[in-house]
Biopython code that builds the backbone (N, CA, C, O; Angstrom):
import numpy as np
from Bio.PDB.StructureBuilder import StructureBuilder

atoms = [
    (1, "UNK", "N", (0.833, -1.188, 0.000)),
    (1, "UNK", "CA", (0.000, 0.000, 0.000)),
    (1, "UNK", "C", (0.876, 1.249, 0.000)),
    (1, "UNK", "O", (2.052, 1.165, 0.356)),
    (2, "UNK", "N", (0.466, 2.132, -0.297)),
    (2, "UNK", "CA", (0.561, 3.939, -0.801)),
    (2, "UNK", "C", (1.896, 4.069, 0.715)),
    (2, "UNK", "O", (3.052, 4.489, 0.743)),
    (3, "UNK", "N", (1.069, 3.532, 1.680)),
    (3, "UNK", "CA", (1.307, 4.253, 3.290)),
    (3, "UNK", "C", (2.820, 3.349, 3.798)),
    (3, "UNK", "O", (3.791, 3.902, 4.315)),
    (4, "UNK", "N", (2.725, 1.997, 3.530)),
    (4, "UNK", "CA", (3.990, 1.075, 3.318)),
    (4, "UNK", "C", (5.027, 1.456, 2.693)),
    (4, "UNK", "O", (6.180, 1.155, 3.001)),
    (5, "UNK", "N", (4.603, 2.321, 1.536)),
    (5, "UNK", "CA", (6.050, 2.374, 0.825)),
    (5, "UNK", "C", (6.693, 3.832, 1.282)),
    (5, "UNK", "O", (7.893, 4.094, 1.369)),
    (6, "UNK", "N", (5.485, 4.777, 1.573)),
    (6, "UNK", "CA", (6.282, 6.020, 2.263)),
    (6, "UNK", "C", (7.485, 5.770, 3.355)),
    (6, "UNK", "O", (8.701, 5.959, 3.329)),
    (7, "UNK", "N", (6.209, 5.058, 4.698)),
    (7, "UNK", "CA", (7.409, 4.445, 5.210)),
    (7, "UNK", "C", (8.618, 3.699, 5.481)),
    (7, "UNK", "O", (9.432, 3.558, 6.393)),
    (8, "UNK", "N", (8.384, 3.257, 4.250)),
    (8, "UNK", "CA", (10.033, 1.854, 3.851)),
    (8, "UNK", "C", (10.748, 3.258, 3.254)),
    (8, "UNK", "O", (11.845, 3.486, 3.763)),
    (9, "UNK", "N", (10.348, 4.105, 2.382)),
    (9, "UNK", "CA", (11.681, 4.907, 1.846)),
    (9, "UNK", "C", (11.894, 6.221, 2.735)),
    (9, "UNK", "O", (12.704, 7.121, 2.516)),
    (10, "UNK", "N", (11.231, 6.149, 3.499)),
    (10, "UNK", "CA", (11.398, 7.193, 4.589)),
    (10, "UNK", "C", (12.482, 6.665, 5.605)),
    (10, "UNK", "O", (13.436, 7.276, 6.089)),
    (11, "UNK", "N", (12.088, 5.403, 5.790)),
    (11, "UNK", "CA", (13.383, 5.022, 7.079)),
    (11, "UNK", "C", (14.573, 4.464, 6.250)),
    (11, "UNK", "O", (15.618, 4.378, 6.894)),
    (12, "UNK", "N", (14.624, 4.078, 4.987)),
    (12, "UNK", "CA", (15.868, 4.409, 4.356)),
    (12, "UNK", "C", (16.720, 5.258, 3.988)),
    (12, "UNK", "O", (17.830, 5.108, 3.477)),
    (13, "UNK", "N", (15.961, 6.459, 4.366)),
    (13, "UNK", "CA", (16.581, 7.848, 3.855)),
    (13, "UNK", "C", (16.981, 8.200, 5.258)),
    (13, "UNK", "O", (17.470, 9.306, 5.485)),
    (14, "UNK", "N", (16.736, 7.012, 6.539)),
    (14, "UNK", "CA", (16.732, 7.670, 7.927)),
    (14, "UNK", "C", (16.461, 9.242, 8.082)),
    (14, "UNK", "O", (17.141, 10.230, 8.361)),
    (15, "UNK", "N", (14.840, 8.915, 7.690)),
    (15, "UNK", "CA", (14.408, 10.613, 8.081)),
    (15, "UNK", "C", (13.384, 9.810, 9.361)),
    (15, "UNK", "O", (13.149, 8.644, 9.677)),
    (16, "UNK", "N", (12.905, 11.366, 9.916)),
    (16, "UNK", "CA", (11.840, 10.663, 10.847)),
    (16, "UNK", "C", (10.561, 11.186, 10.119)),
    (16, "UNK", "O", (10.513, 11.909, 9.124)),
    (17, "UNK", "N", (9.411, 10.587, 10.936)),
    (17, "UNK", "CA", (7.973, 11.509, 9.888)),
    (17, "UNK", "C", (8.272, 13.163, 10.247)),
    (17, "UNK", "O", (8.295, 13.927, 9.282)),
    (18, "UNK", "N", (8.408, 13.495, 11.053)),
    (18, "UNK", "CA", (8.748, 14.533, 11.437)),
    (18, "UNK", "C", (9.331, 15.744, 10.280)),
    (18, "UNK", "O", (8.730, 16.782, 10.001)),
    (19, "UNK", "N", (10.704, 15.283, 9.690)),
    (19, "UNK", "CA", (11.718, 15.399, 9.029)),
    (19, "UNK", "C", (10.877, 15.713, 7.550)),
    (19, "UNK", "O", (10.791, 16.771, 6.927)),
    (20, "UNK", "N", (10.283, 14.324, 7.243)),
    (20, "UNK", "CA", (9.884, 14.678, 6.026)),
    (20, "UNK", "C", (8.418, 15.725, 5.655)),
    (20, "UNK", "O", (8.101, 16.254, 4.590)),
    (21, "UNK", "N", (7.735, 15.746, 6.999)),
    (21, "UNK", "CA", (7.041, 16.547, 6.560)),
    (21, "UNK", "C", (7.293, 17.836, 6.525)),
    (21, "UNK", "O", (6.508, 18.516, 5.865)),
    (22, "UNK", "N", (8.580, 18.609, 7.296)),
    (22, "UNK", "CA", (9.344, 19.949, 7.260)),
    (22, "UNK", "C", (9.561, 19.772, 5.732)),
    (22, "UNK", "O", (9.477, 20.791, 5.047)),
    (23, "UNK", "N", (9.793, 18.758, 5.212)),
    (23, "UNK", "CA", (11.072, 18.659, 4.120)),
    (23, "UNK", "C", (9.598, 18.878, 2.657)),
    (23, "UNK", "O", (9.893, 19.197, 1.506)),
    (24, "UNK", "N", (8.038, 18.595, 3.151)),
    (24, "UNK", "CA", (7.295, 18.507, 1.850)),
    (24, "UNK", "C", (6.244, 19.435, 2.239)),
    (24, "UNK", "O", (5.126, 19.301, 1.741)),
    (25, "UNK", "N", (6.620, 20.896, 3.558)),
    (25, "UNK", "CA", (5.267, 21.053, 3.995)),
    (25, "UNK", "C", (4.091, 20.861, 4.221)),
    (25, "UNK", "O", (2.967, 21.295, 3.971)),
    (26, "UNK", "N", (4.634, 20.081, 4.771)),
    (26, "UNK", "CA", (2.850, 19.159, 5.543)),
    (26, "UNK", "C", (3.181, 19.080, 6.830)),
    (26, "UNK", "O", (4.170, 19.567, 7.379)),
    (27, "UNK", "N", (1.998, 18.216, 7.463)),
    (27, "UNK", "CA", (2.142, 18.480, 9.193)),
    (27, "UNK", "C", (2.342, 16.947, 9.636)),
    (27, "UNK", "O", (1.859, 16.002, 9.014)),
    (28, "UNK", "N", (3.057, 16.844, 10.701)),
    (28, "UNK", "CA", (3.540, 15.015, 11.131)),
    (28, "UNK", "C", (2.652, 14.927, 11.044)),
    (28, "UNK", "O", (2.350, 14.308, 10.023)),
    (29, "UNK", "N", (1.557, 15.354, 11.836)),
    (29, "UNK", "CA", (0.347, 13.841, 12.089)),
    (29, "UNK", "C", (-0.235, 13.480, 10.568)),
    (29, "UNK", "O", (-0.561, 12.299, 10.444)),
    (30, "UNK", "N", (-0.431, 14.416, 9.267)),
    (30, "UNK", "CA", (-0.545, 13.908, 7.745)),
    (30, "UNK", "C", (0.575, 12.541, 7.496)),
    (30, "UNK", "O", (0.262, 11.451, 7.016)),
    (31, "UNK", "N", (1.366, 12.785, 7.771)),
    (31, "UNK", "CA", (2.681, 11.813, 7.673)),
    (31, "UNK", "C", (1.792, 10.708, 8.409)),
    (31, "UNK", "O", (0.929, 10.204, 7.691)),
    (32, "UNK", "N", (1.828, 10.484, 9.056)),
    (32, "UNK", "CA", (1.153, 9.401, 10.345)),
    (32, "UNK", "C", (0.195, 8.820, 9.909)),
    (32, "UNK", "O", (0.122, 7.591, 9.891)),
    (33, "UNK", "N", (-0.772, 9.655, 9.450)),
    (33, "UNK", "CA", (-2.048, 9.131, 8.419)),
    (33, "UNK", "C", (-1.688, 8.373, 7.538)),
    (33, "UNK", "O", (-1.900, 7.163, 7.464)),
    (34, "UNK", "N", (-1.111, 9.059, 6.806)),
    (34, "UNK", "CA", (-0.048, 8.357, 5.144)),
    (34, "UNK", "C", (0.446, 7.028, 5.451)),
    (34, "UNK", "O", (0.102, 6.176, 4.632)),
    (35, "UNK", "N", (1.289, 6.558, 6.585)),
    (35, "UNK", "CA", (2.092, 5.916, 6.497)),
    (35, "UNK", "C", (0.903, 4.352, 7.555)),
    (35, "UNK", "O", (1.042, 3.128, 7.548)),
    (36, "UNK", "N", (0.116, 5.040, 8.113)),
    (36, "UNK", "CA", (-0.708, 3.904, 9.139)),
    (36, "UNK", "C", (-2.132, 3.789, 7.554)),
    (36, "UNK", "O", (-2.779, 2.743, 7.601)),
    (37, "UNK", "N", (-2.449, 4.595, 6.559)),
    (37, "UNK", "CA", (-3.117, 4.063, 5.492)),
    (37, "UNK", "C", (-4.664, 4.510, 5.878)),
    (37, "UNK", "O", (-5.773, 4.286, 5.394)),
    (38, "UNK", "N", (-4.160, 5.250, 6.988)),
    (38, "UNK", "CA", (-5.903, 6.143, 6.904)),
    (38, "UNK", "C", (-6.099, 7.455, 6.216)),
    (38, "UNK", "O", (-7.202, 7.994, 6.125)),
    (39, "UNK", "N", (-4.941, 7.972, 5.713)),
    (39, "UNK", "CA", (-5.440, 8.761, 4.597)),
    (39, "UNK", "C", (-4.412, 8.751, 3.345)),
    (39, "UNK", "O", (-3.398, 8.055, 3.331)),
    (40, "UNK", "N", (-4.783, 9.562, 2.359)),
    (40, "UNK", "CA", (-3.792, 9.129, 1.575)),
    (40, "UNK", "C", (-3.252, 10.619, 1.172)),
    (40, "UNK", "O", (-4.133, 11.472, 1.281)),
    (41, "UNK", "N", (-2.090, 11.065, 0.766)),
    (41, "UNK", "CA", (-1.501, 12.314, -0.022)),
    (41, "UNK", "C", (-2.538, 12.933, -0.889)),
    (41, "UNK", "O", (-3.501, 12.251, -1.238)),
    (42, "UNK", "N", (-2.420, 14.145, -1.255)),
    (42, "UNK", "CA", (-3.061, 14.929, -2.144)),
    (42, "UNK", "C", (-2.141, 14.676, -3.621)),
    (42, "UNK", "O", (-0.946, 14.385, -3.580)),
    (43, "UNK", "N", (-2.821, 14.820, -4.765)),
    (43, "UNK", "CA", (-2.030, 14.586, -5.783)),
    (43, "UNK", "C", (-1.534, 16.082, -5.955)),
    (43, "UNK", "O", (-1.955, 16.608, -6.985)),
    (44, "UNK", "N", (-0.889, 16.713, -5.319)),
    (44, "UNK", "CA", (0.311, 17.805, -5.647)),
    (44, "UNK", "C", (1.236, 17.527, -4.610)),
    (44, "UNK", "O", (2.420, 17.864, -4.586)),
    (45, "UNK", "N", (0.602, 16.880, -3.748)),
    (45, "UNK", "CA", (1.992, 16.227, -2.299)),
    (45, "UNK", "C", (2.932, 15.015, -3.139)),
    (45, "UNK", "O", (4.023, 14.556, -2.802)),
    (46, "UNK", "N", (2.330, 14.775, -4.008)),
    (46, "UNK", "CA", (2.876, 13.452, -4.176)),
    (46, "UNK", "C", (4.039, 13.325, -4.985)),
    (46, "UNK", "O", (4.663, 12.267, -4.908)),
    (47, "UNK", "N", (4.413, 14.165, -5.699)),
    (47, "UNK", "CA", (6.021, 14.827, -6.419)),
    (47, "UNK", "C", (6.566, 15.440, -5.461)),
    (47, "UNK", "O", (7.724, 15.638, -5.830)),
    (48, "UNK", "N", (6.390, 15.961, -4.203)),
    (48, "UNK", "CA", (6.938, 16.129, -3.450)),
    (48, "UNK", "C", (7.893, 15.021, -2.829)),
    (48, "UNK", "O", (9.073, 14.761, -3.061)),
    (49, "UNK", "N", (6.974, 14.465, -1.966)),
    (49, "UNK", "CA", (7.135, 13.132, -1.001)),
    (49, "UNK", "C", (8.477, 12.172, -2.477)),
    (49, "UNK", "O", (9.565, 11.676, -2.184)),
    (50, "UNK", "N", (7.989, 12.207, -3.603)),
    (50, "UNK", "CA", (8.692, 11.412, -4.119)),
    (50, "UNK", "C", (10.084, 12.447, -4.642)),
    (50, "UNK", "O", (10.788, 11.833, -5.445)),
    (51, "UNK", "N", (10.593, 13.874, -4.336)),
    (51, "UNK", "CA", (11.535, 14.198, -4.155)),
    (51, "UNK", "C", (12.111, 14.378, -2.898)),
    (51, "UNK", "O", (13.339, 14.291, -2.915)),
    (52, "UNK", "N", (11.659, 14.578, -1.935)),
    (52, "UNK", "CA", (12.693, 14.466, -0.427)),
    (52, "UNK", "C", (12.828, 13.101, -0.272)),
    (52, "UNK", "O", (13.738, 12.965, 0.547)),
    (53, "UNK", "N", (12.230, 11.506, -0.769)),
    (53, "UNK", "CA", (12.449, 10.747, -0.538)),
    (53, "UNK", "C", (13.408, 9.839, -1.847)),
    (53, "UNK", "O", (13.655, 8.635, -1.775)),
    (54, "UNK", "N", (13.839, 10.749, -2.993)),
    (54, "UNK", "CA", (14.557, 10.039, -3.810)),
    (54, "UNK", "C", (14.054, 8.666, -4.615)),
    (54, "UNK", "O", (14.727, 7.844, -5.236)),
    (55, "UNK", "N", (12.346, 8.739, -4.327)),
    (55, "UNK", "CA", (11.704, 7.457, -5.022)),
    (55, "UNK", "C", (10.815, 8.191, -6.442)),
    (55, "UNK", "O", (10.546, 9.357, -6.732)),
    (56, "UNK", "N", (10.544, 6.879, -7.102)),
    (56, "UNK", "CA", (9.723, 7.186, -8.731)),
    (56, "UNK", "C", (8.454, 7.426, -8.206)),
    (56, "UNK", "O", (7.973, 7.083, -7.126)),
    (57, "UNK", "N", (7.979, 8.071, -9.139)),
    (57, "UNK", "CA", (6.314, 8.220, -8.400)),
    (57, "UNK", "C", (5.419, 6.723, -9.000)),
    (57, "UNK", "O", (4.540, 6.077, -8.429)),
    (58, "UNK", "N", (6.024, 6.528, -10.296)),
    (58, "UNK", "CA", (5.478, 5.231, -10.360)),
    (58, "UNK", "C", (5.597, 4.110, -9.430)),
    (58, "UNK", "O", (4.704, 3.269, -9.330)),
    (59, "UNK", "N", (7.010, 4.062, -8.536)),
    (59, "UNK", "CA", (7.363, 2.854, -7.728)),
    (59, "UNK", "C", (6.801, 3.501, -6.505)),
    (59, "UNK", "O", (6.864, 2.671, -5.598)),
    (60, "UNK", "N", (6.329, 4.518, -6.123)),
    (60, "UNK", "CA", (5.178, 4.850, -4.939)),
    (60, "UNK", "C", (4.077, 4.413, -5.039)),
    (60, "UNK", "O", (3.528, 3.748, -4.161)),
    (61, "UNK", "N", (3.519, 4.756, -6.259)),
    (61, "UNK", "CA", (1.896, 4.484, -6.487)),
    (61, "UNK", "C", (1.658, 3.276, -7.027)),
    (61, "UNK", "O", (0.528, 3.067, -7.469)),
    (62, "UNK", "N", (2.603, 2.308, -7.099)),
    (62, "UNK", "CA", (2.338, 1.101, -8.201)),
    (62, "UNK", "C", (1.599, 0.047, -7.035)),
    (62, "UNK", "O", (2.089, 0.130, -5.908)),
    (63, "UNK", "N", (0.645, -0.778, -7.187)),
    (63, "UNK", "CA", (-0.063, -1.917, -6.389)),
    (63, "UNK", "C", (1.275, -2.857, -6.359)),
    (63, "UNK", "O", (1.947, -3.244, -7.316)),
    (64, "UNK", "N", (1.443, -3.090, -5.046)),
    (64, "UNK", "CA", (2.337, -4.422, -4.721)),
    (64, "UNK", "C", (2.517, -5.699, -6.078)),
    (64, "UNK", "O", (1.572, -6.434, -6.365)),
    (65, "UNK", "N", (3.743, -5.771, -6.728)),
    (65, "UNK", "CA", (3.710, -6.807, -7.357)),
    (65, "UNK", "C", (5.146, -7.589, -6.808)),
    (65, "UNK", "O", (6.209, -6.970, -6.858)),
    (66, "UNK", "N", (5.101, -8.778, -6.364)),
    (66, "UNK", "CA", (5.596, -9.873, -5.976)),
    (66, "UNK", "C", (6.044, -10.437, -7.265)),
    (66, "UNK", "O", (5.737, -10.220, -8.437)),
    (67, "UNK", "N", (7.154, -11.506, -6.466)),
    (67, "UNK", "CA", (7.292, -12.646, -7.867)),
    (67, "UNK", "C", (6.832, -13.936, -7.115)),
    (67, "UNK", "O", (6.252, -13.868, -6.031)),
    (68, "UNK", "N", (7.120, -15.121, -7.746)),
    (68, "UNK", "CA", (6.633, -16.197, -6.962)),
    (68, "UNK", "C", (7.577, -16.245, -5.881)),
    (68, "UNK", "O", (6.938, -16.655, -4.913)),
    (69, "UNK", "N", (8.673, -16.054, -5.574)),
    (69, "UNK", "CA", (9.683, -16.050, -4.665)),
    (69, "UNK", "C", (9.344, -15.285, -3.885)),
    (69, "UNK", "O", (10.047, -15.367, -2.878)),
    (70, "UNK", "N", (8.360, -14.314, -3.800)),
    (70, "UNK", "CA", (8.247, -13.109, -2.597)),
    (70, "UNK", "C", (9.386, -12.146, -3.025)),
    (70, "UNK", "O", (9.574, -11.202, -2.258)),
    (71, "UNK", "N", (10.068, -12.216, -3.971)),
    (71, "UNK", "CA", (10.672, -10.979, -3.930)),
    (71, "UNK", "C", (10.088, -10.161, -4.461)),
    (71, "UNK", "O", (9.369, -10.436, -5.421)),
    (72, "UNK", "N", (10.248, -8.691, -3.909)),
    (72, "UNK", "CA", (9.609, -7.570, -4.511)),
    (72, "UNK", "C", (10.430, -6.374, -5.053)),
    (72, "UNK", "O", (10.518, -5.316, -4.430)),
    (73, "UNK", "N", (11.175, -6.653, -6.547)),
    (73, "UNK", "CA", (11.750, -5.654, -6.814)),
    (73, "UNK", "C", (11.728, -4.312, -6.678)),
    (73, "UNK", "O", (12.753, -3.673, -6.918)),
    (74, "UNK", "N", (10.513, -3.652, -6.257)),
    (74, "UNK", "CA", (10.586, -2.851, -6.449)),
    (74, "UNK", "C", (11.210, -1.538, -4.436)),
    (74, "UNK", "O", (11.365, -0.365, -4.097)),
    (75, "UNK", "N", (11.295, -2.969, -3.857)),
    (75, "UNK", "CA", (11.670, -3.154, -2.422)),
    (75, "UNK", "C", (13.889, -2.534, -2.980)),
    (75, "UNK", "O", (14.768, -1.678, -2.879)),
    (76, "UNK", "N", (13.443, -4.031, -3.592)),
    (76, "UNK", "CA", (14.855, -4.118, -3.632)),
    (76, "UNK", "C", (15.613, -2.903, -4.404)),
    (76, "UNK", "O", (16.811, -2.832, -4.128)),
    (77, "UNK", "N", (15.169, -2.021, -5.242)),
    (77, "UNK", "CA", (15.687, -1.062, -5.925)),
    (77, "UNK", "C", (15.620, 0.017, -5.320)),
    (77, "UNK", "O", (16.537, 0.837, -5.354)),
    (78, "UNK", "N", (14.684, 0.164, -4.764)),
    (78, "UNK", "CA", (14.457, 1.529, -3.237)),
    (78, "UNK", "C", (15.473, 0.954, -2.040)),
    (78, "UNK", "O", (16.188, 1.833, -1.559)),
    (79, "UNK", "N", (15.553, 0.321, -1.780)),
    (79, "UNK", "CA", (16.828, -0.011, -0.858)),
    (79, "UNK", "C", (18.062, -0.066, -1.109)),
    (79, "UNK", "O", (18.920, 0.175, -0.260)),
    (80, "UNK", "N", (18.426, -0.552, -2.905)),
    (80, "UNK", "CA", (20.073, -0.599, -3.043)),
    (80, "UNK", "C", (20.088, 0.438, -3.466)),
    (80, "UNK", "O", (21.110, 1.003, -3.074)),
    (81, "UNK", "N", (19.159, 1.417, -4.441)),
    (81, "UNK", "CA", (20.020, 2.309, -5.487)),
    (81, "UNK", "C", (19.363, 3.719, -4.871)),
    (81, "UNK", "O", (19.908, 4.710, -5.357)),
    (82, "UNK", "N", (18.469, 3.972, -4.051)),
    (82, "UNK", "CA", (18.004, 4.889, -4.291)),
    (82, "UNK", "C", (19.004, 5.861, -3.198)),
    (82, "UNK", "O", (19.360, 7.038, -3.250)),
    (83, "UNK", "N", (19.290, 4.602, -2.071)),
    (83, "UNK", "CA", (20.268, 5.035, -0.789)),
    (83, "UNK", "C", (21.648, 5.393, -1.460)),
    (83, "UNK", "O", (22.481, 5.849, -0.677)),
    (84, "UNK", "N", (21.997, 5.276, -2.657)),
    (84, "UNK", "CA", (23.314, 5.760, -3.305)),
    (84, "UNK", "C", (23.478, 7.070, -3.364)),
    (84, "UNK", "O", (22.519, 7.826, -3.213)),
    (85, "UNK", "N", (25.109, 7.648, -3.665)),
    (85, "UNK", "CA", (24.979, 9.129, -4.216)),
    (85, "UNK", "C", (24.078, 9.620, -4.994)),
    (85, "UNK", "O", (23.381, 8.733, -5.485)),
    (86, "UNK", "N", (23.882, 10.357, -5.217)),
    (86, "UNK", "CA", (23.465, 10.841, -6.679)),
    (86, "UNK", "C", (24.049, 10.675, -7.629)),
    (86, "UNK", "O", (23.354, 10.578, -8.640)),
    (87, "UNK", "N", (25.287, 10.581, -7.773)),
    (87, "UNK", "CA", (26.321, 10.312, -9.268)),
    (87, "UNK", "C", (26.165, 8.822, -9.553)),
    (87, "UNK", "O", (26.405, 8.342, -10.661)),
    (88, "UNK", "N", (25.705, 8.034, -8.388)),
    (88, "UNK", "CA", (26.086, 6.276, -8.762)),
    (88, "UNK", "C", (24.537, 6.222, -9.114)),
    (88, "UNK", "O", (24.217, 5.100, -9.508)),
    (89, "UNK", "N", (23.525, 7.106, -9.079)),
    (89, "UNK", "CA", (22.228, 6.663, -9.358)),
    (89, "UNK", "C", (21.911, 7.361, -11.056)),
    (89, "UNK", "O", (21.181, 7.062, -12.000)),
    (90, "UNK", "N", (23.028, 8.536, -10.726)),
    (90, "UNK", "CA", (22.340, 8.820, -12.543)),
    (90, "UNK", "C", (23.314, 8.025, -13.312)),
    (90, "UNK", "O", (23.090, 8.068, -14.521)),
    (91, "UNK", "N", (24.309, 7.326, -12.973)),
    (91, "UNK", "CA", (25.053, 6.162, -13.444)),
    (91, "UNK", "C", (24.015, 5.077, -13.979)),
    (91, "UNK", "O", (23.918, 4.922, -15.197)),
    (92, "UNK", "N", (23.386, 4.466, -13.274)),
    (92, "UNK", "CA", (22.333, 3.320, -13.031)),
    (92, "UNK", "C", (21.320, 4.121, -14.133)),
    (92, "UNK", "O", (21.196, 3.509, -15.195)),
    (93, "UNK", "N", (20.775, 5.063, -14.059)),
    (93, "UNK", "CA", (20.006, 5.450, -15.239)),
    (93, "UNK", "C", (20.655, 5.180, -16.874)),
    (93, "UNK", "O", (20.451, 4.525, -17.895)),
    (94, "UNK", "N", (21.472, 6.086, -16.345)),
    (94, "UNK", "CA", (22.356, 6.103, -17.794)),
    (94, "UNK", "C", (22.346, 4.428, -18.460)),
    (94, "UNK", "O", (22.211, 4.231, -19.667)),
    (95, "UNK", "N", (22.468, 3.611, -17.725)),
    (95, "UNK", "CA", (23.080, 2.081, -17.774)),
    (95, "UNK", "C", (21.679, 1.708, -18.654)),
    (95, "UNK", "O", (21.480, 1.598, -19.864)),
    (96, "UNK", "N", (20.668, 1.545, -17.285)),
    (96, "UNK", "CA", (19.068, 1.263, -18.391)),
    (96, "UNK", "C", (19.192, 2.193, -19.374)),
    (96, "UNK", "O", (18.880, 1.556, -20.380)),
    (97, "UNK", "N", (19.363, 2.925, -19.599)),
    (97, "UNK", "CA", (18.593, 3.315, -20.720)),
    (97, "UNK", "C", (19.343, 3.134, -22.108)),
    (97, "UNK", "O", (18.847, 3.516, -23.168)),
    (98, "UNK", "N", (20.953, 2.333, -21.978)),
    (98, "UNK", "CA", (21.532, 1.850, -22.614)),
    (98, "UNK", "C", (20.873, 0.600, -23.223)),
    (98, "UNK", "O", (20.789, 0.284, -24.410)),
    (99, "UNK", "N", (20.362, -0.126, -21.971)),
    (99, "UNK", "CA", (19.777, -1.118, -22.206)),
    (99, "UNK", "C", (18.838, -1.150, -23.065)),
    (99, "UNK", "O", (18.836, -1.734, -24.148)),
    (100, "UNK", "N", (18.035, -0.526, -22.595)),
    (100, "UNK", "CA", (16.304, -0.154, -23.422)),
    (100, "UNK", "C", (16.583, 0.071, -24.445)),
    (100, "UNK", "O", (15.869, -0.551, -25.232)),
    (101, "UNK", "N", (17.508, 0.855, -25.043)),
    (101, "UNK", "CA", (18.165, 1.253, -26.582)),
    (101, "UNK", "C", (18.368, -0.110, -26.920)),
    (101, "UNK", "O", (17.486, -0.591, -27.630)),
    (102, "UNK", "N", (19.482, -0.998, -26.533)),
    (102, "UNK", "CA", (19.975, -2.081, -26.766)),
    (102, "UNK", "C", (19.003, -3.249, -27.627)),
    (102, "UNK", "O", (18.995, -3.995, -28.606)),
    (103, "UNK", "N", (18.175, -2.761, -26.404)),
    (103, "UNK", "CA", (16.831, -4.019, -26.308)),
    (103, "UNK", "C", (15.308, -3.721, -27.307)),
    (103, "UNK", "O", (14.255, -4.320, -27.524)),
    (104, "UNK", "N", (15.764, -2.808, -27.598)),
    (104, "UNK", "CA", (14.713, -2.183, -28.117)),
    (104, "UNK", "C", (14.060, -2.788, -29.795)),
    (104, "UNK", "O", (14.657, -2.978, -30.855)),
    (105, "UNK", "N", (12.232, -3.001, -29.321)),
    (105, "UNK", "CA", (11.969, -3.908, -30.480)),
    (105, "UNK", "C", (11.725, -2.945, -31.371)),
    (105, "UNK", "O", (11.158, -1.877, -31.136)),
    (106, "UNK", "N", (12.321, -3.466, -32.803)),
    (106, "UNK", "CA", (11.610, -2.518, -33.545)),
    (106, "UNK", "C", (10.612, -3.071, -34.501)),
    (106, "UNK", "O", (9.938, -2.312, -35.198)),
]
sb = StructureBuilder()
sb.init_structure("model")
sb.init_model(0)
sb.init_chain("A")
sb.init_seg("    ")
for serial, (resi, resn, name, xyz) in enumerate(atoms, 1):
    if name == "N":
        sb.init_residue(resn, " ", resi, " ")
    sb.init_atom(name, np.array(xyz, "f"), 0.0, 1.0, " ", f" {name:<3s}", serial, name[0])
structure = sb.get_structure()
């Protein structure tokens, strides 16, 4: 859910709710809402939240997808790459989009 993933990339960024709501003007207890799933962001909060927290807005808003293994990539890419510099992450862009060229059907 919406409120799960705030809080997984929030305590990866080791902010507190506190922190991020200084950081997107909003008030903790909105944070609190957000993250316990009793309310949800406004759609102009939500490019926010996904710049003080260094996440895609698609990999915020996307419905939980699993593999059969329980892994959830999209866990795993908010935890290895997003916690990087900034230079090793527009690296990692640069890389896909080599790929996507690479791969690309025509």
């Amino acid at each position: 859910m919406l409120g799960d993933r705030i809080k997984k990339a929030r305590k990866i960024k080791k902010l507190t709710q506190k922190q991020l709501a200084e950081l997107i003007g909003a008030k903790h207890s909105s944070v609190s809402d957000w993250e316990n799933n009793l309310h949800r962001p406004d759609i102009n909060t939500i490019p926010k939240i996904c710049e003080a927290l260094n996440v895609k807005g698609s990999w915020l808003l996307e419905e939980e997808e699993t593999h059969k293994n329980g892994f959830d990539i999209g866990d795993y890419l908010t935890a290895n790459v997003y916690d990087l510099p900034e230079e090793a992450r527009k690296e990692i862009d640069n890389f896909i989009e080599f790929i996507k060229l690479k791969y690309k059907k025509d």
